[in-house]
BAZALUM-509297 format. One record per residue (C-alpha): residue number from 1; x, y, z; residue in three letters. Coordinates in steps of 0.1 Angstrom, whole numbers, plus 5000, padded with zeros to 4 digits. Layout:
residues N
R   resi     c1     c2     c3   resn
R    NUM      X      Y      Z    ALA
...
END
This chain:
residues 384
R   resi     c1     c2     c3   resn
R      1   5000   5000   5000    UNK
R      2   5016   5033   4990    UNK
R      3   5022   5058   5017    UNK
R      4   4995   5081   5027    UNK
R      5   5018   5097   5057    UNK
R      6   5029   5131   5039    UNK
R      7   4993   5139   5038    UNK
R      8   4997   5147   5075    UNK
R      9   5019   5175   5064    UNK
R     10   5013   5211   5077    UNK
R     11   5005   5215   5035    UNK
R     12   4973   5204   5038    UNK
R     13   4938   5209   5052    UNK
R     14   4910   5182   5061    UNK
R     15   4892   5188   5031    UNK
R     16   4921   5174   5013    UNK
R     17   4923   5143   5037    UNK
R     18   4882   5137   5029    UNK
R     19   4892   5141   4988    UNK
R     20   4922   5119   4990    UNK
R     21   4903   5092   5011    UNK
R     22   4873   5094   4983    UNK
R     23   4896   5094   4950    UNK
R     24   4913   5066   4967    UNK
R     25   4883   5044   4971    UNK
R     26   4869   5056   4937    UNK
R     27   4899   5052   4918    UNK
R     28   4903   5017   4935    UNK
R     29   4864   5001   4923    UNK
R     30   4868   5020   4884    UNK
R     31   4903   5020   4876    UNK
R     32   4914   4987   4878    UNK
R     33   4902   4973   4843    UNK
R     34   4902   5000   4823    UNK
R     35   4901   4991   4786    UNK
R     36   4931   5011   4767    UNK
R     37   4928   4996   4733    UNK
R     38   4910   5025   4718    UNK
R     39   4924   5057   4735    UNK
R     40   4904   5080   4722    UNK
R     41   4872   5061   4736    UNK
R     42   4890   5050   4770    UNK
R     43   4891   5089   4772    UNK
R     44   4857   5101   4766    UNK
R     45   4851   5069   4788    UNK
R     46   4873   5081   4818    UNK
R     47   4862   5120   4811    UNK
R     48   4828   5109   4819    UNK
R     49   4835   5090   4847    UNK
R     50   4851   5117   4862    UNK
R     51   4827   5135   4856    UNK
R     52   4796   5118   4870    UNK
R     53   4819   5109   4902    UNK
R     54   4826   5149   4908    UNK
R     55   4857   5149   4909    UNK
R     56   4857   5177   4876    UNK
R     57   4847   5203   4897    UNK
R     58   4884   5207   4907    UNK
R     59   4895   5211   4867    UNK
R     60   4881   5247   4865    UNK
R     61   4871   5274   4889    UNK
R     62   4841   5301   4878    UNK
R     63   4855   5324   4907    UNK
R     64   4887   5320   4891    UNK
R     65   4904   5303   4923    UNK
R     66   4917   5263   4913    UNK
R     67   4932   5252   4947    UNK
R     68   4965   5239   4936    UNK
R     69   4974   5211   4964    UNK
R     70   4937   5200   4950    UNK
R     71   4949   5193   4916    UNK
R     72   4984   5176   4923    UNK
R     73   4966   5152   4946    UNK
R     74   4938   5145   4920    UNK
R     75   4970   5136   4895    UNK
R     76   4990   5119   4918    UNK
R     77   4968   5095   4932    UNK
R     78   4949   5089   4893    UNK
R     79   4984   5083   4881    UNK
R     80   4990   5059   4907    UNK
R     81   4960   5042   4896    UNK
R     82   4961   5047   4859    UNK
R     83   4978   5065   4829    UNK
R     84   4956   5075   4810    UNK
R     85   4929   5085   4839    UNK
R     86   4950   5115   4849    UNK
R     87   4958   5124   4814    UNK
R     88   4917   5129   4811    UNK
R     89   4919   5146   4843    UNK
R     90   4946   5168   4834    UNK
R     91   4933   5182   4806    UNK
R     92   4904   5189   4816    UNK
R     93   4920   5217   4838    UNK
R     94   4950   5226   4816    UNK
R     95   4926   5232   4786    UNK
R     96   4900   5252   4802    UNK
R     97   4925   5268   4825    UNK
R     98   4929   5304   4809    UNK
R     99   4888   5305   4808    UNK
R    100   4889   5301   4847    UNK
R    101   4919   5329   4857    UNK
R    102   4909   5349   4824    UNK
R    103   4879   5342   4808    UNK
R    104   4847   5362   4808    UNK
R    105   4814   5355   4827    UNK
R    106   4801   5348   4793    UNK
R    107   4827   5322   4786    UNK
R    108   4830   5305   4821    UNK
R    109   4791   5302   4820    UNK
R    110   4794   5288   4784    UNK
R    111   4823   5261   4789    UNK
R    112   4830   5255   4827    UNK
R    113   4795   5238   4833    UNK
R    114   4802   5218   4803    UNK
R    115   4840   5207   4810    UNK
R    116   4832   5203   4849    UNK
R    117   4806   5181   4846    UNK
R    118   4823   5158   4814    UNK
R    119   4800   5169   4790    UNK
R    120   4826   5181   4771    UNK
R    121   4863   5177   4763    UNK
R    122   4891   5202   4765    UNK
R    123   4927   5210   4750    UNK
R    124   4954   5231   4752    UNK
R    125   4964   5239   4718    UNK
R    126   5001   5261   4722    UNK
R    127   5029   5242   4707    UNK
R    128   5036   5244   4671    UNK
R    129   5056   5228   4649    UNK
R    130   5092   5253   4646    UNK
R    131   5088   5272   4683    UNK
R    132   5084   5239   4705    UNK
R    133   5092   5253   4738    UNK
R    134   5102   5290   4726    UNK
R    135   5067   5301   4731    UNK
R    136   5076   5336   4723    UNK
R    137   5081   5330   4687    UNK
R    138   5052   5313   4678    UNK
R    139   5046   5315   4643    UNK
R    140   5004   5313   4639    UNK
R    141   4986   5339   4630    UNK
R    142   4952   5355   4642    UNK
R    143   4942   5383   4615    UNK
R    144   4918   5412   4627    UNK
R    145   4890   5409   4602    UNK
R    146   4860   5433   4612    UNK
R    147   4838   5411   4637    UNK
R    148   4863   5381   4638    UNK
R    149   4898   5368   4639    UNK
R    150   4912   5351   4609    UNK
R    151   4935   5321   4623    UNK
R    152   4959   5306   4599    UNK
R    153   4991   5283   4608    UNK
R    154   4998   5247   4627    UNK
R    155   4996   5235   4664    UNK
R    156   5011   5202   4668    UNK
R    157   5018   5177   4699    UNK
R    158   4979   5190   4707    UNK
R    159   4968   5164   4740    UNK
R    160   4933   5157   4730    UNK
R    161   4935   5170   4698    UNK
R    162   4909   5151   4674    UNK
R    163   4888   5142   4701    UNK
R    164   4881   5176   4724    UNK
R    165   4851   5201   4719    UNK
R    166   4868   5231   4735    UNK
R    167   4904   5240   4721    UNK
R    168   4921   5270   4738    UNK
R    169   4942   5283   4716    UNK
R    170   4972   5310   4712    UNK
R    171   4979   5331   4679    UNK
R    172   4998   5358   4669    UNK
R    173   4978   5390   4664    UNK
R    174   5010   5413   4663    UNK
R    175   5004   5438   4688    UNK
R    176   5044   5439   4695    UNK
R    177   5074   5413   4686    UNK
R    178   5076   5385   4703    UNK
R    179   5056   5378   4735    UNK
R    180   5037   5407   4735    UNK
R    181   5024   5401   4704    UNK
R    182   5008   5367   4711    UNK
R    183   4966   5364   4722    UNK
R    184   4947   5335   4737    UNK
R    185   4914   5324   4720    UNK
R    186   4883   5296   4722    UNK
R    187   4883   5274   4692    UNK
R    188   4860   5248   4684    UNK
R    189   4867   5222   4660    UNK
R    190   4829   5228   4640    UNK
R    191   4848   5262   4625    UNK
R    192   4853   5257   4588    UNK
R    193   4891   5256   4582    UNK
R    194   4901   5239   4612    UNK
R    195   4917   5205   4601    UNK
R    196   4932   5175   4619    UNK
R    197   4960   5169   4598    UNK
R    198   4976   5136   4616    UNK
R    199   4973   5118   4647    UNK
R    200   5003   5109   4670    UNK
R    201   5016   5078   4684    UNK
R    202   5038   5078   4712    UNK
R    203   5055   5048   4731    UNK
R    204   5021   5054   4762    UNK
R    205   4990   5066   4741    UNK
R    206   4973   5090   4743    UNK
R    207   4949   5113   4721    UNK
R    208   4977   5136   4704    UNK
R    209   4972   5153   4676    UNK
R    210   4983   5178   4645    UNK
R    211   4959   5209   4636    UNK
R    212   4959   5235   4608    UNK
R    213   4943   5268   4605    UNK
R    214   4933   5275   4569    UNK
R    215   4914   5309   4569    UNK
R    216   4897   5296   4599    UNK
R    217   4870   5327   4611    UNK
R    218   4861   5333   4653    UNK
R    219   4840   5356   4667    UNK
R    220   4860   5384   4685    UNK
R    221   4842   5373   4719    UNK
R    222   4859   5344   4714    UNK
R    223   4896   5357   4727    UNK
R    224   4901   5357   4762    UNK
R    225   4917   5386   4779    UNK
R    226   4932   5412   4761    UNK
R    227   4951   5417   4726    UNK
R    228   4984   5405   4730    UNK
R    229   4981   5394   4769    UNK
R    230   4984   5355   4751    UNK
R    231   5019   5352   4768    UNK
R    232   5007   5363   4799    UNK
R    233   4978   5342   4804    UNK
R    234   4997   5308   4793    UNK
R    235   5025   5312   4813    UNK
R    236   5003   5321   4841    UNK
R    237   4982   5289   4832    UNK
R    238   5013   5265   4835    UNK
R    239   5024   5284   4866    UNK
R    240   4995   5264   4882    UNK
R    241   4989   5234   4859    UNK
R    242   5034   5229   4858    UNK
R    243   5032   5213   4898    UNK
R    244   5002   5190   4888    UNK
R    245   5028   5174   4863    UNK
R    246   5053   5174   4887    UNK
R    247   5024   5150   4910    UNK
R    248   5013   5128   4879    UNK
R    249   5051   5119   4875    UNK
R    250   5050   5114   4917    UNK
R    251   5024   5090   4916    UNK
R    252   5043   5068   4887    UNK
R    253   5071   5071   4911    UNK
R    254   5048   5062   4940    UNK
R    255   5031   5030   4921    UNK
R    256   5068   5019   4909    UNK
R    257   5081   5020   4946    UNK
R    258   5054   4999   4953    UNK
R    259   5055   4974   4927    UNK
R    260   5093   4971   4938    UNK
R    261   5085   4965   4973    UNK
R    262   5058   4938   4962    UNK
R    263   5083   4921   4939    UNK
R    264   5114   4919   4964    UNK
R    265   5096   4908   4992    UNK
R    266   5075   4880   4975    UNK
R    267   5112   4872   4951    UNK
R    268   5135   4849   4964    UNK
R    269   5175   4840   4955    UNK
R    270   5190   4813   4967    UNK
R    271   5164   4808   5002    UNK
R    272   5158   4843   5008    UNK
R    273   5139   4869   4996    UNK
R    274   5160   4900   4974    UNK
R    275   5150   4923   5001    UNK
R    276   5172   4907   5023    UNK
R    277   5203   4918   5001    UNK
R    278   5222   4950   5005    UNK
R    279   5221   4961   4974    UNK
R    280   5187   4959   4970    UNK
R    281   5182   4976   5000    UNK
R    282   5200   5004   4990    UNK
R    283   5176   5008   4956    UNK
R    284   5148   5011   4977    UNK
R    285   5163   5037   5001    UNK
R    286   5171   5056   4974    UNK
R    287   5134   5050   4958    UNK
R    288   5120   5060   4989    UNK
R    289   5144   5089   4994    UNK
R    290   5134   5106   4954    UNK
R    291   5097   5100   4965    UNK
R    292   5095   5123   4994    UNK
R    293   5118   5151   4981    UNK
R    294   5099   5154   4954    UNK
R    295   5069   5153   4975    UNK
R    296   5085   5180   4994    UNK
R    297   5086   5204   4963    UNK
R    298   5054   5197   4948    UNK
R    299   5033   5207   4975    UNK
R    300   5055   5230   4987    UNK
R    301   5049   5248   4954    UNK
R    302   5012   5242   4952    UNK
R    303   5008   5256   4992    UNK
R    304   5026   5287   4981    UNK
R    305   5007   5294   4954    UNK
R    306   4973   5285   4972    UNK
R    307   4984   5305   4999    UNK
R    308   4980   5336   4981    UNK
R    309   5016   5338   4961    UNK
R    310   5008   5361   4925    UNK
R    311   5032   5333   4908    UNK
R    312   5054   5304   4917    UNK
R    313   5071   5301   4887    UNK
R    314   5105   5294   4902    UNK
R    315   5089   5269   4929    UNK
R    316   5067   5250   4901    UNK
R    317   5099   5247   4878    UNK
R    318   5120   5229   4904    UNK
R    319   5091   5208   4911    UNK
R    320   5083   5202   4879    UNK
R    321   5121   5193   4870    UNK
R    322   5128   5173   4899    UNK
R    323   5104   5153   4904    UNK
R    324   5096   5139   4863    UNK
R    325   5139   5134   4867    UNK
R    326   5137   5115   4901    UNK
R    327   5106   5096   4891    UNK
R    328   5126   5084   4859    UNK
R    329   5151   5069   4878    UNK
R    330   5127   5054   4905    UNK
R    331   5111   5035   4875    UNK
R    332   5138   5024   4859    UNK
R    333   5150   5007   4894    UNK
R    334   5115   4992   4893    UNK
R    335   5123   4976   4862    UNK
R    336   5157   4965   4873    UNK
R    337   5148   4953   4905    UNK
R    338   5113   4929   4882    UNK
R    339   5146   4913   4862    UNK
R    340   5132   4902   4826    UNK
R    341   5099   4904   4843    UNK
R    342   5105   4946   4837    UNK
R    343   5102   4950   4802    UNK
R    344   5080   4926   4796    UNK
R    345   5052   4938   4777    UNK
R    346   5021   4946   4796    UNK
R    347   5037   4950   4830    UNK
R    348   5028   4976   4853    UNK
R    349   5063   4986   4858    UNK
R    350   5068   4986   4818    UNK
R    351   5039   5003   4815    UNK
R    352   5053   5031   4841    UNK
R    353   5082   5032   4819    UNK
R    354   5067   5041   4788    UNK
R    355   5042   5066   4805    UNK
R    356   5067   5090   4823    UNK
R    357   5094   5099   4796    UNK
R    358   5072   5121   4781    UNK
R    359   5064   5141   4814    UNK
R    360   5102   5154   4811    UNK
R    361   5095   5168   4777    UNK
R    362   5057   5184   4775    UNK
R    363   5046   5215   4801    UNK
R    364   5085   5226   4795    UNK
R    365   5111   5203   4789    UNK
R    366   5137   5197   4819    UNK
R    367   5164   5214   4800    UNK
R    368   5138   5246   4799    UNK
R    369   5132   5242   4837    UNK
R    370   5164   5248   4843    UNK
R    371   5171   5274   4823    UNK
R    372   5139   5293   4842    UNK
R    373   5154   5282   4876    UNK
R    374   5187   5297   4868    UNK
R    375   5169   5330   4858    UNK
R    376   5143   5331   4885    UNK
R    377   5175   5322   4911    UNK
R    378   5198   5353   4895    UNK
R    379   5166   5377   4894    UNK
R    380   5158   5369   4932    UNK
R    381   5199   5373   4942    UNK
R    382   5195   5410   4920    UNK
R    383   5167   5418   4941    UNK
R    384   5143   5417   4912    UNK
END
């Protein structure tokens, strides 16, 4: 059984206790069997589910106020569980995240209800094709056009994408150079020149896809904020959504500590069970040692920023970077510690494997953590 001590923690509050209890036993009765041979309808299944059980409401906030240390322990304990179950989750909250900080009453009263309640699916469409990480010089364009935008260009590595209702969406409308020139809009896919261009497979599936914008007309309501506050409201998006990453990749690490534990106890060489041996003592220390420091960080950062802080960016990137790095090596001990048994196919510790590479690369890649760490360290030092 995986630990449930840190939740004793001065982090959080009873009503955290009563959710994590709930998920748990939830999670525990519907997660178990769930089919994965089609994602994209092991999705809309686990969407749905979600969304019947309640546990949606957390994904977006009309008042504008997501409770942080709410979200990472909605992640962690679904990515204990299952995969694929926090990816739904998580997108729910990431895609419909700049309607909840930024969006009108209008647009919350339009989409929240819908995405809260698994009616309908959401995405995050900001990564293109040349910028990858280097938001700031994003290539897609949103054209004024009397009553409407004009969006023309590619998003790509789009989570959902072919499959979600509710796209929001970030385009150049050329108010200044570089970030200041980027806006933030709702996008459906019924618009006439929006295309799905290809699907993507990955080594853990998931709903991925490629979209182009051919002359593609929105309503002005349709942008959120301001012209050219787009920057602004996605970074401020992954400010919150970047530590709920950081607890997905914790409970992998969590589930592949256990797993480890199950098979070295139950394991035995030459009369005695691999516990009993130093060395793979020492794995597990060190297992249970990456857990809680990353532990430590994440809701650390998630506190902060529930506790009032205007950003956490610098607390969310070492999070972020520290615990999809720690939890990488965790698993791969898993799968060391199983023997052949570790990459065989269909194995939970296998499985782990293939599921948390990608968490180093998409919400800013480690490399980019660090590079926001070092800046966010040196601007603190300069009194910045």
């Amino acid at each position: 059984m995986s630990d449930k001590s840190f939740l004793h923690w001065p982090f959080f509050e009873e009503k955290h206790w009563r959710l994590a209890e709930e998920l748990e036993i939830w999670a525990g009765s519907h997660l178990a069997h769930v089919d994965h041979s089609d994602t994209d309808a092991a999705c809309r299944h686990l969407v749905t589910a979600l969304g019947d059980a309640g546990f949606l409401q957390h994904s977006g906030a009309p008042d504008g106020k997501l409770d942080v240390r709410s979200l990472c322990l909605i992640r962690e304990t679904l990515a204990r569980h299952d995969g694929l179950a926090d990816f739904a989750f998580a997108m729910q909250g990431l895609g419909t995240g700049a309607i909840s900080l930024f969006g009108t009453d209008e647009q919350k009263a339009e989409w929240l209800p819908q995405t809260r309640t698994g009616k309908a699916i959401s995405a995050f469409a900001l990564t293109e094709p040349q910028s990858g990480s280097d938001v700031a010089n994003s290539t897609m364009t949103a054209t004024d056009d009397g009553d409407a935008y004009v969006l023309d260009g590619e998003k790509t590595w789009i989570s959902n994408g072919g499959i979600a209702d509710v796209y929001t969406l970030f385009a150049r409308t050329g108010e200044a150079p570089g970030a200041k020139g980027l806006s933030a809009f709702i996008v459906t896919p019924d618009l006439e020149g929006f295309e799905v261009v290809e699907r993507l497979e990955t080594i853990a599936p998931h709903p991925l896809a490629t979209l182009r914008f051919t002359g593609c007309r929105i309503p002005k309501k349709n942008m959120i904020g301001t012209p050219g506050a787009g920057f602004r409201i996605a970074m401020s998006v992954l400010d919150i959504f970047r530590s709920t990453v950081a607890a997905a990749a914790l409970g992998f690490a969590r589930r592949a500590l256990d797993e480890a534990l199950s098979r070295v106890t139950t394991r035995e060489i030459q009369g005695s069970p691999l516990f009993d041996l130093q060395l793979v003592q020492g794995h597990i220390a060190d297992m249970a040692l990456d857990v809680d420091a990353a532990a430590l960080l994440i809701y650390r950062a998630a506190w902060t920023k529930d506790s009032g802080a205007p950003r956490v960016t610098r607390e969310a990137a070492m999070a972020k970077l520290f615990a999809t790095d720690q939890a990488q090596k965790v698993i791969d001990k898993a799968v060391q510690l199983h023997g052949g048994d570790g990459v065989r196919s269909g194995m939970q510790v296998e499985r782990l494997y293939r599921e948390i590479r990608a968490l180093r690369i998409y919400e800013g890649a480690s490399d980019v953590q660090k590079i926001i760490i070092a800046r966010q360290t040196l601007g603190a030092f300069q009194g910045d």
